[in-house]
Every structure is written in structure tokens, then in C-alpha cells.
C-alpha positions in Angstrom: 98.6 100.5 108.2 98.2 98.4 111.4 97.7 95.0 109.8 96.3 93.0 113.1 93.5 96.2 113.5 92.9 95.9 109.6 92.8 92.0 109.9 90.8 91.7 112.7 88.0 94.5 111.3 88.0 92.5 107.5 87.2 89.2 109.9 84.5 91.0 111.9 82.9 91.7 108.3 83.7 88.8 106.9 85.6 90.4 103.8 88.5 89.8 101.9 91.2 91.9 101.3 90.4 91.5 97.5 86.5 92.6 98.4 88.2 95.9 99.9 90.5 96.3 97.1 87.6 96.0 94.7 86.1 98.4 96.3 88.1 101.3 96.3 89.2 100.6 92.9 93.0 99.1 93.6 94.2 95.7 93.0 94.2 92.7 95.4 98.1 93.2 95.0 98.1 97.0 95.7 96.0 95.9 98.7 98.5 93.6 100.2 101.2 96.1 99.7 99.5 98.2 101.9 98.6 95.8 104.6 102.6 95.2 105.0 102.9 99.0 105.0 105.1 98.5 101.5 103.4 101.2 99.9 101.6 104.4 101.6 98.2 104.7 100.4 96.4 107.9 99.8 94.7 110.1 101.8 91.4 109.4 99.6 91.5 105.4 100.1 92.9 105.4 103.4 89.5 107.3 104.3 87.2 105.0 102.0 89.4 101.9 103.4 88.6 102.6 107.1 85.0 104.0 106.3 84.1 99.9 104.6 86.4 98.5 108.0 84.2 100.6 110.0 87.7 102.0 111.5 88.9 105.6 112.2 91.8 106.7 109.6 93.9 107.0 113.0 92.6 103.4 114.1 93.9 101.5 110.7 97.3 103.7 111.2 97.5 102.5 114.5 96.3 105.2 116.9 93.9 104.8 119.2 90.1 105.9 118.7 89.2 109.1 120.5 85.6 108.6 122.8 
């Protein structure tokens, strides 16, 4: 996950990483894990993860969106 896109998006929203986790069903911990990329999340929350963040799946992996 590219933590400074996923940071910045959760500030521009003013959520917390434990709001996202709650919201796709994952704990806060899970969350983090994911934020320092020591865990791969699935395809299924990856999409529901950028969809809240209002991010592309290839933006909060660290590619670049497509206009």
C-alpha cells in the first residue's frame, strides 16, 4: 500500500485508520499491518479500501491515476 497516498487521502476525509478498518470489517491492527505493507490485503478490501479513500486500487498501491 503506498502509506503517504493512503495517509494523506484518510486526512483529506478526516478518518482514522480504525474508521477504515471498521469499515471493511478488519481490525484497527490488520489495518496498520497493511499500511506498513506487512500484510497483503485482498483484492476485495483493497477495492472497498480505495473506493472509502476515494483512491484508484493502482493509486493506494502506488501507481499513478490514469486521466
Amino acid at each position: 500500500m503506498n502509506r503517504a497516498k493512503a495517509l494523506k487521502a484518510l486526512a483529506e476525509k478526516g478518518m482514522t485508520q480504525r474508521e477504515v478498518a471498521d469499515m471493511i470489517g478488519i481490525s484497527p491492527a490488520m489495518f496498520s499491518k497493511y499500511m506498513l505493507n506487512r500484510n497483503v490485503m485482498r483484492v476485495d478490501m483493497a477495492i472497498r479500501t480505495a473506493g472509502i479513500l476515494g483512491l484508484t486500487v493502482e493509486e493506494l498501491f502506488g501507481g499513478e491515476k490514469d486521466d
